[in-house]
SEDREN-487480 format. One record per residue (C-alpha): residue number from 0; x, y, z. Coordinates in steps of 0.5 Angstrom, whole numbers, plus 2048, in hexadecimal, padded with zeros to 3 digits. Example, Ala and Ser with C-alpha at 12.3 -4.5 7.8 and 13.67 -1.06 7.14 Angstrom:
BEGIN
 resi  c1  c2  c3
    0 819 7F7 810
    1 81B 7FE 80E
***
This chain:
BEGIN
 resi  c1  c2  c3
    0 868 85B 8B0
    1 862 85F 8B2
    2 85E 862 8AC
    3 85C 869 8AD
    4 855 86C 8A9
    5 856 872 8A4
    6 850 875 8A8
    7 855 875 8AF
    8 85B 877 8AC
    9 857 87D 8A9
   10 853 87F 8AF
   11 85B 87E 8B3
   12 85F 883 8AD
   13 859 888 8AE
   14 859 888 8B5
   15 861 889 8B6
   16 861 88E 8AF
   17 85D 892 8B4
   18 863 894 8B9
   19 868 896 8B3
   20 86A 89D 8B4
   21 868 89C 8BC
   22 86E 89D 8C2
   23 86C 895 8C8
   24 86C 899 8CE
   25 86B 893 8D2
   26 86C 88A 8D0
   27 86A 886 8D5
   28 86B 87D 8D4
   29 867 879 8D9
   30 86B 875 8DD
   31 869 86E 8D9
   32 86B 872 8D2
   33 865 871 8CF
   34 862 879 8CE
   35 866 87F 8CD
   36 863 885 8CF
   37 865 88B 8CB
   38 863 893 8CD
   39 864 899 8C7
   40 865 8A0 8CA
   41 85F 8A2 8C7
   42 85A 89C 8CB
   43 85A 897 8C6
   44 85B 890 8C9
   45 85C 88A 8C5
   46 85C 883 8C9
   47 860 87D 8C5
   48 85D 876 8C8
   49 85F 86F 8C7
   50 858 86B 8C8
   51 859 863 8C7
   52 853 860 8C3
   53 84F 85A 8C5
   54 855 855 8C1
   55 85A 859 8C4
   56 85C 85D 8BF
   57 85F 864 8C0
   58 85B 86A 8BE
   59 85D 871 8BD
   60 858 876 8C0
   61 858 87E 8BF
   62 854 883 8C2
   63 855 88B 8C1
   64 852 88F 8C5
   65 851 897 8C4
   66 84E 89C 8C8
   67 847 89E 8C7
   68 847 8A4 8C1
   69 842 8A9 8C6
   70 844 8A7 8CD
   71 83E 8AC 8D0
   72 839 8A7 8CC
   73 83A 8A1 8D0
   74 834 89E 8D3
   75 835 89C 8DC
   76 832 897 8DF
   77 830 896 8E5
   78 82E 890 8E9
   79 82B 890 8F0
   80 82C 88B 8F5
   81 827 888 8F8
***
């Protein structure tokens, strides 16, 4: 059986406390089953990951993405080819 550490299962609690209350617009799962994309009606974006460690344990990955608090504030970059 795999050991999780605390620090992975508080940083995975908080991140999925972050959609309660919210309504998934969209759910999209990789065709190999090792990401689900989920997309609230307000912007948010949460990506569920399974990565394999170096000894092939299976690790459980949670990134959320918000919309920025000021989208007019945002700096562009442009890049000119050469």
């Amino acid at each position: 059986m795999t050991q999780v550490s605390f620090q992975d299962l508080r940083r995975i609690a908080d991140s999925l406390a972050s959609l309660r209350g919210k309504s998934v617009a969209a759910a999209v799962m990789r065709s190999d089953l090792r990401q689900l994309r989920l997309e609230t009606e307000d912007g948010l974006m949460m990506v569920l990951t399974v990565e394999i460690d170096e000894a092939g344990r299976p690790r459980l990955e949670v990134d959320v993405v918000r919309q920025p608090e000021e989208p007019g504030r945002q700096l562009e970059v442009r890049f000119d080819a050469v």
